[in-house]
C-alpha positions in Angstrom: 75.5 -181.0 53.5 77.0 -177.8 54.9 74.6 -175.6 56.9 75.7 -171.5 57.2 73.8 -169.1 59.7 70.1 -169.4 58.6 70.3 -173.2 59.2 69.8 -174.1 55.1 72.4 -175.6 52.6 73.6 -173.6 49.5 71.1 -174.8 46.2 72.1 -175.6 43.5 71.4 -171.6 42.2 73.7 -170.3 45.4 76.6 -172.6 43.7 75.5 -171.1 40.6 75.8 -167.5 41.4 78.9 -167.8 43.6 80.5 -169.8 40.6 79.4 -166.4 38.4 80.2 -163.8 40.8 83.7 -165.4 41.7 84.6 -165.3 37.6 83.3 -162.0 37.2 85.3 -160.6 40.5 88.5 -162.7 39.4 87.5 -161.1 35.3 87.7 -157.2 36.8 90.7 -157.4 38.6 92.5 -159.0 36.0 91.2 -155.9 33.5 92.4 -153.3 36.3 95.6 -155.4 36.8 96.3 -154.7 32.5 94.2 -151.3 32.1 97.1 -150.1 35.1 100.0 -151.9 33.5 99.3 -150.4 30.3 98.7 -147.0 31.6 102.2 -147.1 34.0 104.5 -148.4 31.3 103.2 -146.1 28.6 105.7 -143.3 27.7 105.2 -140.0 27.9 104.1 -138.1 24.1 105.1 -134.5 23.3 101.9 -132.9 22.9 101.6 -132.4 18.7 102.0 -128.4 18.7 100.2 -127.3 21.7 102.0 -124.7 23.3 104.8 -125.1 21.0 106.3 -121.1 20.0 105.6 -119.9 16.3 108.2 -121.1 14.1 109.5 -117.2 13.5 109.5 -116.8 17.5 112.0 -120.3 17.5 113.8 -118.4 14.5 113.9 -115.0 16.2 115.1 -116.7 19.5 118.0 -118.2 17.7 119.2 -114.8 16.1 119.4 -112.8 19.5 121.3 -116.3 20.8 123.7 -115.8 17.9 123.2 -119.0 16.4 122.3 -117.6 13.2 124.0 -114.5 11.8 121.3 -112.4 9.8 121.8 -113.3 6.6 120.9 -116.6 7.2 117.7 -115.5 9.5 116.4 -113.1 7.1 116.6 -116.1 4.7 115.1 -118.2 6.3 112.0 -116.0 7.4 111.1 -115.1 4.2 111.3 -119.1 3.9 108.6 -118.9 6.2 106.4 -116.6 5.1 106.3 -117.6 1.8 104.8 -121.3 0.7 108.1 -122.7 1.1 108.3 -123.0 -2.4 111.8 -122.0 -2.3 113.2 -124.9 -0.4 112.4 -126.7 -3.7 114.4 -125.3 -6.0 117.9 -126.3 -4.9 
């Protein structure tokens, strides 16, 4: 029988709880291991519209780019501020 520093063997209970607290060390790093995995190869997600301009700022900022002439922008803001019932009726 094995003896350690207080001069007494390992009972049956000291295999017992080594045997549990070697699975439940072995079970946590394994979670960490996946939880760190998952959180690394995740890609990165627009946030939905925080911080995002006002659609009339976007359309504004494409009129003084010249992207839009201003027929077409002040179509399309009254587009906006209406229910957008308009883009229906074509």
């Amino acid at each position: 029988m094995m003896t350690y520093w207080n001069q007494h063997g390992m009972s049956g209970w000291d295999w017992f709880a080594m045997s549990i607290g070697s699975v439940l060390l072995w079970a946590l790093l394994v979670t960490i291991a996946v939880l760190l995995i998952r959180n690394l190869s995740r890609t990165p997600q627009r946030p939905h519209q925080v911080g995002s301009p006002p659609p009339e700022q976007v359309l504004a900022d494409r009129f003084a780019r010249g992207e839009i002439d201003e027929e077409e922008y002040r179509n399309r803001l009254a587009v906006l501020r209406t229910d957008g019932s308009r883009l229906t009726e074509h």
